[in-house]
C-alpha positions in Angstrom: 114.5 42.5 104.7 114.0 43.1 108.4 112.8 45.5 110.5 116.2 47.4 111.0 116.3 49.2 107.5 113.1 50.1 107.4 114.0 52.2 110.7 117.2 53.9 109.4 115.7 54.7 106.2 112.8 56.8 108.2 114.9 58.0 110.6 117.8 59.2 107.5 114.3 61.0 105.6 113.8 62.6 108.6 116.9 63.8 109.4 117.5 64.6 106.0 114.2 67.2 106.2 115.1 68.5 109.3 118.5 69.3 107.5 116.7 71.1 104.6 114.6 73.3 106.9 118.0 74.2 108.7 119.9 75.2 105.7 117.0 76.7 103.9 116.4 79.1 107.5 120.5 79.4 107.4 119.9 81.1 103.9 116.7 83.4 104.4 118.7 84.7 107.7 121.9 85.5 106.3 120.6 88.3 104.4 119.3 89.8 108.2 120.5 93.0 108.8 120.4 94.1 112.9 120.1 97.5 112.9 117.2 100.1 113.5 115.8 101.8 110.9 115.0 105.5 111.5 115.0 107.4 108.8 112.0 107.3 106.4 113.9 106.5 103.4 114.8 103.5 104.8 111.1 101.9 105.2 111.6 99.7 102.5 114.3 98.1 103.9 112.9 97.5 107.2 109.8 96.0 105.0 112.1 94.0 103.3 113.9 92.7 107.0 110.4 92.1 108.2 109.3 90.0 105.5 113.3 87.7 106.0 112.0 87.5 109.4 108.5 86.7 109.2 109.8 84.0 106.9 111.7 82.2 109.4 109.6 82.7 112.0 106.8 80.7 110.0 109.5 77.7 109.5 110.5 77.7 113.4 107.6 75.0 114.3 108.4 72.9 111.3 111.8 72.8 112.7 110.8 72.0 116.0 108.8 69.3 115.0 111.5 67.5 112.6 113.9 67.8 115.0 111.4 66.3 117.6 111.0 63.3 115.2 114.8 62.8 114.5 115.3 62.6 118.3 112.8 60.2 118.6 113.4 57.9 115.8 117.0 57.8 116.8 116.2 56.4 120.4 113.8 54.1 118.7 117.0 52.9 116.8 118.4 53.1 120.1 116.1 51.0 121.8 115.8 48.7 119.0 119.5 48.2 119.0 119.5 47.3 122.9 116.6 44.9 123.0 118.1 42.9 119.9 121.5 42.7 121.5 119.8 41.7 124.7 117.8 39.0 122.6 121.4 37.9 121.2 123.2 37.6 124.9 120.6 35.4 126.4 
């Protein structure tokens, strides 16, 4: 087994987490009301909408950083894939 596996596999288990964190964020947001809250009976909703928000919020460097290391794996693979094609032409 080479090299070239080993690659795709890392790169797929990090595309696959950066996929979870996107779908789980997806979820938590989709119960995110946008609207003002003015009325005082309606603090614990606001609670609850600050909570859904602080949520994401907290996941937003995660997702930064898996994305970061899906990028850069896949120009690895990139790269990879051009230096062994230019090993093959000459």
């Amino acid at each position: 087994m080479g090299i070239s596996p080993v690659i795709w596999i890392v790169w797929a288990a990090f595309a696959t987490i950066l996929a979870s964190l996107l779908i789980y964020r997806g979820t938590l947001l989709q119960n995110e009301d946008d609207q003002i809250y003015l009325d005082a009976n309606a603090e614990h909703q606001q609670h609850e909408q600050e909570l859904i928000l602080n949520r994401a919020k907290k996941l937003t460097p995660y997702v930064y950083v898996a994305s970061a290391a899906t990028v850069l794996m896949g120009l690895g693979i990139l790269i990879f894939i051009v230096m062994q094609a230019l090993k093959t032409l000459s």
